[in-house]
C-alpha positions in Angstrom: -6.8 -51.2 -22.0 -8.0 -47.5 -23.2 -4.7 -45.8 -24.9 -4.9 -42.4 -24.1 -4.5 -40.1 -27.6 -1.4 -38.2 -27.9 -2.8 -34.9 -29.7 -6.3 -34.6 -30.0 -7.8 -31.1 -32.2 -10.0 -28.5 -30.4 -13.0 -29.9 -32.4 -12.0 -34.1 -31.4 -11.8 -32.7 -27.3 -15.5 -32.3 -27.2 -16.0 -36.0 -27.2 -13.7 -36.3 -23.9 -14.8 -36.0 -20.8 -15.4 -32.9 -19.6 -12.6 -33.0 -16.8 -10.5 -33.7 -19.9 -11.2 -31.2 -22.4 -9.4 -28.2 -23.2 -11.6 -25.7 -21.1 -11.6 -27.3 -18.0 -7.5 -27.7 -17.8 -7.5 -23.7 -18.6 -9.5 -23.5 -15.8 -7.4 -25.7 -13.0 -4.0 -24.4 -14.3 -5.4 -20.8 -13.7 -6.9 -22.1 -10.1 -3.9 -23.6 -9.2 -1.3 -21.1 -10.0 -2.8 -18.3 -7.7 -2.6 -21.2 -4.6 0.9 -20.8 -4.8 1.6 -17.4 -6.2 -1.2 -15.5 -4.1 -0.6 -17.0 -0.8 3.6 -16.0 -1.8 1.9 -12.7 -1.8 -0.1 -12.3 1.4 3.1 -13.5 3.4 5.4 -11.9 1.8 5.9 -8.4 3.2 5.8 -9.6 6.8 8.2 -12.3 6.1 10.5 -9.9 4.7 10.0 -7.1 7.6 9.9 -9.5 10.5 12.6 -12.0 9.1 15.1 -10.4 7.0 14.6 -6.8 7.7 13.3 -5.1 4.6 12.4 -1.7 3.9 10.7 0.4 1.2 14.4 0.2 -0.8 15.0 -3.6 -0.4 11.1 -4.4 -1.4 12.2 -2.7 -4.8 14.5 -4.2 -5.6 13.0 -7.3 -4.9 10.3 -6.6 -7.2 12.6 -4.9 -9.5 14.1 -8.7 -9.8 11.0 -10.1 -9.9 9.9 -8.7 -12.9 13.2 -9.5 -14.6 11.6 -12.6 -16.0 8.6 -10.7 -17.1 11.1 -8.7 -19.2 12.5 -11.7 -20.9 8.9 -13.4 -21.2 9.7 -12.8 -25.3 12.0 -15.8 -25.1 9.2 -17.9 -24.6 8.9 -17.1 -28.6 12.1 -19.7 -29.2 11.2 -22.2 -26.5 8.1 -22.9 -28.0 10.1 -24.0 -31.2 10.9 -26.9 -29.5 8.2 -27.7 -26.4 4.8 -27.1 -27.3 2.9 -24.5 -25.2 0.5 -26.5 -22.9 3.7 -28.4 -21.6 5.5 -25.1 -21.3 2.8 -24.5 -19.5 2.9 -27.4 -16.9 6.7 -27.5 -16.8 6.8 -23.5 -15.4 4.3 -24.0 -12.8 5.3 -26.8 -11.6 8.5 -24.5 -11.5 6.2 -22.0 -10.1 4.9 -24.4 -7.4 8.9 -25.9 -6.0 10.5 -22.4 -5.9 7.0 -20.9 -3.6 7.6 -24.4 -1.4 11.4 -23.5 -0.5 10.9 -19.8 -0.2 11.4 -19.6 3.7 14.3 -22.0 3.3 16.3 -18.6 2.6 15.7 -15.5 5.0 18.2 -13.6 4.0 18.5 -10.9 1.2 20.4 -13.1 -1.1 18.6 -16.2 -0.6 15.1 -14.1 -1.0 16.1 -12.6 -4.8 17.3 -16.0 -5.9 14.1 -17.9 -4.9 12.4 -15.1 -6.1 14.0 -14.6 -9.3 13.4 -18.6 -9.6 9.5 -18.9 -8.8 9.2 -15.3 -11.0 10.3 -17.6 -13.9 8.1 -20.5 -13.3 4.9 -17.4 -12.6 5.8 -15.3 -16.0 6.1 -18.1 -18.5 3.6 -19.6 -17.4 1.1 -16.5 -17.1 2.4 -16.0 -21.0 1.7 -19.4 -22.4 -1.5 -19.2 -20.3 -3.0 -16.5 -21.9 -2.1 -17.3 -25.0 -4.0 -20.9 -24.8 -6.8 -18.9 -23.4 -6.7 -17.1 -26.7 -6.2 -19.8 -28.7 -9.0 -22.7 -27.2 -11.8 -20.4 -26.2 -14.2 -19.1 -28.8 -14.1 -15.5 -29.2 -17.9 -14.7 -29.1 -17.9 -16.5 -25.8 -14.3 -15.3 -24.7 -15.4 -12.4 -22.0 -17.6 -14.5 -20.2 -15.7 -17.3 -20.0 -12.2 -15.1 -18.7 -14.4 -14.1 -16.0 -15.6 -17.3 -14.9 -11.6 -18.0 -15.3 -10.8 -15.4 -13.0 -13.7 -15.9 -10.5 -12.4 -19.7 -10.3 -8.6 -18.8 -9.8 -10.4 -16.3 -6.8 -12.2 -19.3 -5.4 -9.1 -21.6 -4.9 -6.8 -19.1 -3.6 -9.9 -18.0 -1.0 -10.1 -21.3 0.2 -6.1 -21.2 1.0 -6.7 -17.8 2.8 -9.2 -19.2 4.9 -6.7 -21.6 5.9 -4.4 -19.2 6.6 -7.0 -16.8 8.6 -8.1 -19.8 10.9 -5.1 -21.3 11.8 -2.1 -18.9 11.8 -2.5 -17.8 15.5 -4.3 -21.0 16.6 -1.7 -23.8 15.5 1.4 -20.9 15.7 2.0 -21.6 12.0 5.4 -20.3 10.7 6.1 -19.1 7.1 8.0 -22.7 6.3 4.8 -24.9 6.8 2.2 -22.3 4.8 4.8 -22.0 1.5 5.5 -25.7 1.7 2.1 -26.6 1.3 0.5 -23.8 -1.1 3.3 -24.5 -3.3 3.5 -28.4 -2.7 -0.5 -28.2 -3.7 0.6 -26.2 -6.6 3.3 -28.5 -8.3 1.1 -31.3 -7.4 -1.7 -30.2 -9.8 0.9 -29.4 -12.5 2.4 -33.2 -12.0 -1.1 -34.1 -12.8 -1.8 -31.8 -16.0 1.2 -33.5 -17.4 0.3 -36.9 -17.5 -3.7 -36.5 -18.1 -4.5 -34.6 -20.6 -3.7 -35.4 -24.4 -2.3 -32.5 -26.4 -4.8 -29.9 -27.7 -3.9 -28.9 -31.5 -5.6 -25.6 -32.0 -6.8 -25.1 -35.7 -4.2 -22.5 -36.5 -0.4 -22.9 -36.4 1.4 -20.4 -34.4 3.9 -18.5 -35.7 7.0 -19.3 -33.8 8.7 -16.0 -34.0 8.8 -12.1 -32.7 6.1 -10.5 -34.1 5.7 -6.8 -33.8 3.2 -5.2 -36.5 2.1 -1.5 -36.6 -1.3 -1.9 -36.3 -1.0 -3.5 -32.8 0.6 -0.2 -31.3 -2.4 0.7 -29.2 -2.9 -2.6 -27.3 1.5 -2.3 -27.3 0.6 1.3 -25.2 -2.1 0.2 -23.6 0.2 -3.0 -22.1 3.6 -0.6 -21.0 1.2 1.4 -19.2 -0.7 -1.2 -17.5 2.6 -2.9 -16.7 4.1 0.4 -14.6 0.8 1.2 -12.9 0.1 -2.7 -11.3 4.1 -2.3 -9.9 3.2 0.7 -8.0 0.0 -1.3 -6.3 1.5 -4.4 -6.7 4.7 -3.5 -4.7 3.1 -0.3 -2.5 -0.4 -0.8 -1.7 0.5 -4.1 0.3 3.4 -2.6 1.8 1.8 0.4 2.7 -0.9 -1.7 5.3 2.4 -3.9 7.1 4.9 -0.7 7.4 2.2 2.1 7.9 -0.7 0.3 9.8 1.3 -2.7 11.1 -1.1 -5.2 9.8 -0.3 -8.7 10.6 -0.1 -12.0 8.3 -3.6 -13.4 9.5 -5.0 -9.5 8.9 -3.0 -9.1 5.6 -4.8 -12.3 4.6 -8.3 -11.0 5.5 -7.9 -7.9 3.3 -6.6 -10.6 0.8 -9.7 -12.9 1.2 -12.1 -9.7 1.0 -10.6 -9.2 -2.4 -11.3 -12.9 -3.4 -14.3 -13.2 -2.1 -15.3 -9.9 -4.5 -13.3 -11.3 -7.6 -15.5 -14.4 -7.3 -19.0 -12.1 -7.2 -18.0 -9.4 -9.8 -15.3 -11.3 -12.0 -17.9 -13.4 -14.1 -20.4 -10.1 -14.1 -17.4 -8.2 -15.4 -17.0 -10.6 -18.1 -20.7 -9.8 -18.9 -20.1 -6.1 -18.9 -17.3 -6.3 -21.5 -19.5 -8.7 -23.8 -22.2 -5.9 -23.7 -20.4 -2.6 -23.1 -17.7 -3.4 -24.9 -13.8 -3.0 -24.8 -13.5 0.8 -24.6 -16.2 1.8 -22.1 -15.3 -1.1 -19.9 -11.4 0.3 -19.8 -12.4 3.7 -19.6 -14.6 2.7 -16.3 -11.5 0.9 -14.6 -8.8 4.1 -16.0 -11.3 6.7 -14.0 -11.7 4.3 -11.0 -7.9 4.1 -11.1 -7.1 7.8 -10.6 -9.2 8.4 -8.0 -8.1 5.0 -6.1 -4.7 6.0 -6.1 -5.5 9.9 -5.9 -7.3 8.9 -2.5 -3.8 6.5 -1.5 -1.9 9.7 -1.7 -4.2 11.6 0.4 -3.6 8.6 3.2 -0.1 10.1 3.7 -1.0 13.7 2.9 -4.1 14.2 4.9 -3.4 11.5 7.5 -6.5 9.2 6.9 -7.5 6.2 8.7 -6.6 2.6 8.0 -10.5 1.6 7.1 -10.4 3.9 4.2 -7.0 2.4 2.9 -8.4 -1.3 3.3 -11.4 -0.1 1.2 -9.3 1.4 -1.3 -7.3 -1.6 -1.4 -10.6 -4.1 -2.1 -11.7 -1.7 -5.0 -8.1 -1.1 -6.6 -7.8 -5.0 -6.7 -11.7 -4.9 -8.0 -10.5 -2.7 -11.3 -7.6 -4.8 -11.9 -10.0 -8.0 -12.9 -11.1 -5.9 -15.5 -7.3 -6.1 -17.0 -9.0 -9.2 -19.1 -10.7 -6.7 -21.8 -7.4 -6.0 -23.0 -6.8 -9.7 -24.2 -10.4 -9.7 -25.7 -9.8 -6.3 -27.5 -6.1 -7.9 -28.8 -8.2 -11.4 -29.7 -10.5 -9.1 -32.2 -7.9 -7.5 -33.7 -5.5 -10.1 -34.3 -4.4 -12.8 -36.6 -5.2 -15.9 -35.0 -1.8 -17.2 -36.1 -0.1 -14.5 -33.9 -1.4 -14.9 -30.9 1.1 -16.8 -29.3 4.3 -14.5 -30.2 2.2 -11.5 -29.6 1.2 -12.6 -25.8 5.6 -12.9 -25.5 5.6 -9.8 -27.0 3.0 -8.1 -24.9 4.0 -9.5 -21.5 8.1 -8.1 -22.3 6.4 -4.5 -22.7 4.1 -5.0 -19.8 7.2 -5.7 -17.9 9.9 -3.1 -18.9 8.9 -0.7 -16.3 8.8 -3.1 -13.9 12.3 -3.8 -14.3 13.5 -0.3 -13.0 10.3 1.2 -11.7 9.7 -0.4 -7.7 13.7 0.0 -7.1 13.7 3.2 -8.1 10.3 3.9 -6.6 11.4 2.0 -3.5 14.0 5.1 -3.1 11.2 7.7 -3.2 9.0 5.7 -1.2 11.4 6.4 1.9 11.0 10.2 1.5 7.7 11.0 0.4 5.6 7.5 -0.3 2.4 9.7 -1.3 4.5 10.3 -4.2 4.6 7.2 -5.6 0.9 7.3 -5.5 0.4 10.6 -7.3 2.3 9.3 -10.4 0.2 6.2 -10.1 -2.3 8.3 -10.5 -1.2 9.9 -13.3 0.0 7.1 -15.7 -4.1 5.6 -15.0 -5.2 9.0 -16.5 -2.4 8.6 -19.7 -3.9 4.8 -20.3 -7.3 6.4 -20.0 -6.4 8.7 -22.9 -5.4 5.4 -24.3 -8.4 3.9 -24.1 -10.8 6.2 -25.3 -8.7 5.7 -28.7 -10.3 2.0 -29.0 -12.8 1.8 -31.7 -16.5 0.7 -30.3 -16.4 -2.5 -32.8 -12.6 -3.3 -32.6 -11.7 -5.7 -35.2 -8.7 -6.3 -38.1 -8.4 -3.3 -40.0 -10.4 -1.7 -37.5 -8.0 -1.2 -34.4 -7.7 2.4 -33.5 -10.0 5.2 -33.9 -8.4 6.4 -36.4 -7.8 3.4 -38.5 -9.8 3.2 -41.7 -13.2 2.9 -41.9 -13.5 4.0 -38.2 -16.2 7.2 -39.2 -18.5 4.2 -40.4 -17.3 1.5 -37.6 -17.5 3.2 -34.5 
């Protein structure tokens, strides 16, 4: 009988199977986490409306504890002392997968932040261990095209559970019990399974298994806060915005959803391309000015009363710029010391989050008084992390992070 190997290196995985190697679990963890997490998503604001009664200030604060993990993503820095990443990894979305499965068990305020704060756990561990395997496994001359082939195949699972959704919400009269059972059911099925087949991937440099914060790294630190607050406010708003303000239903909520998929899985792995070519800074700077007019144009909904098609448009091309969030982990993988990788993802996902802690519940309050607000100074924290990103150098590299680092007059 074949033994399977316990730890196998990066260079020994090639010999495996290809459904065994390191590359393709990166890319059925990241296809199966969005199954659960996205379709959580797509019902979420009607099943807080029409079952427990929320409003713009209870939707904050349920975000607000949300990202609450995402804050404490740095203690993923001592866990990894003692469980190695990849089943970290496994562990939190199978974590991910049960807490999405018994989400409508709880309709009540109470019951909604405690499932919440659960499956947020399970979602921001295992979003920090997966990046920093991405980081770690995939070769860094190949690393843009292959995130957006990532992203493109996380876009094609969720779409097929959208479809789902679309076709047989009204037809069958599903309820919000059956659809979170079985996106997250499918989701801690496929972590079950990443446990017990693959061996353990030893990447050829040791991690170092505490904080690490170095000065040199205080761009991509910026650039990561102020990504972090702007996603909240679309994160939390823009979906809210089409339930409360245009009363879109679940199956219609899911339809502007599977538009969004449908583009990530086009542009994602063209993306990827553009980064490889255009590099880090232009590719940023191109999603930072597509930013403040997306959100600039969101304001104007409220302001100048426009229609619903333009805000479902806006919301395709907002989601659209997000997928280009991946040049920031290729910008930090040139810069970096491979050995610091994984405390610097911990690190970097804890900034990301610290607005996110405060920012939708106190957000939520404006929302209730002036919600074109909340858009405006979205607006305006794309325009500071575009000054941010015109500050990356046009080779990025160690010793060669900033603009104004050494050497930059003969680098750039």
């Amino acid at each position: 009988m074949e033994t399977r190997p316990k730890r196998v290196t990066l260079a020994q995985a090639g010999a495996l199977p290809y459904w065994r190697r390191p590359i393709f679990l990166l890319f059925l963890m990241s296809a199966a986490m969005p199954v659960a997490f996205s379709t959580w998503s797509a019902l979420l604001n009607n099943f807080v409306i029409e079952e427990a009664g929320f409003t713009g200030v209870e939707i904050g604060w349920l975000h607000s504890i949300r990202e609450i993990p995402g804050f404490l993503a740095i203690g993923v820095i001592a866990i990894i002392v003692f469980i190695r990443e990849q089943v970290l990894g496994a562990v939190m979305l199978l974590l991910l997968g049960v807490a999405t499965a018994m989400t409508a068990q709880y309709p009540s305020l109470g019951g909604i932040l405690t499932i919440t704060m659960l499956s947020s756990i399970g979602f921001h561990y295992y979003e920090t261990v997966n990046q920093s395997l991405q980081l770690q496994w995939i070769d860094r001359d190949r690393a843009p095209q292959t995130l957006g082939w990532i992203v493109a195949a996380g876009s094609a699972a969720t779409l097929i559970a959208y479809v789902l959704i679309v076709l047989t919400w009204q037809r069958f009269d599903l309820g919000y019990n059956f659809v979170y059972m079985a996106s997250g059911g499918f989701t801690a099925l496929v972590a079950l399974f990443v446990l017990v087949a693959y061996p353990q991937f030893e990447a050829p440099h040791p991690q170092v298994k505490k904080m690490v914060l170095r000065k040199r790294y205080w761009l991509y630190y910026a650039l990561q806060f102020m990504s972090g607050a702007r996603r909240q406010i679309f994160v939390v708003f823009a979906g809210f915005m089409m339930v409360e303000k245009f009363g879109f239903k679940v199956h219609e909520i899911t339809a502007l959803y599977l538009i969004n998929l449908v583009a990530n899985m086009v542009f994602a792995p063209l993306m990827g391309r553009a980064v490889g070519k255009f590099g880090e800074r232009n590719t940023l700077a191109f999603e930072y000015v597509g930013l403040v007019l997306v959100f600039s144009l969101y304001g104007g909904i409220f302001y100048f009363g426009w229609g619903v098609v333009l805000a479902a448009t806006l919301y395709v091309i907002d989601h659209m710029f997000f997928a280009l969030a991946f040049a920031l982990k290729t910008y930090f993988q040139k810069i970096a010391d491979p050995q610091d990788i994984a405390p610097t993802a911990a690190v970097a996902f804890t900034i990301n989050h610290i607005s996110a802690v405060f920012l939708p519940a106190l957000l939520g309050y404006l929302w209730v008084t002036s919600p074109g607000s909340v858009f405006g100074l979205a607006a305006g924290m794309a325009m500071v992390s575009l000054a941010l990103a015109l500050m990356i150098p046009r080779h990025p590299e160690k010793g060669n992070e900033t603009r104004f680092s050494r050497g930059y007059i003969a680098t750039r």
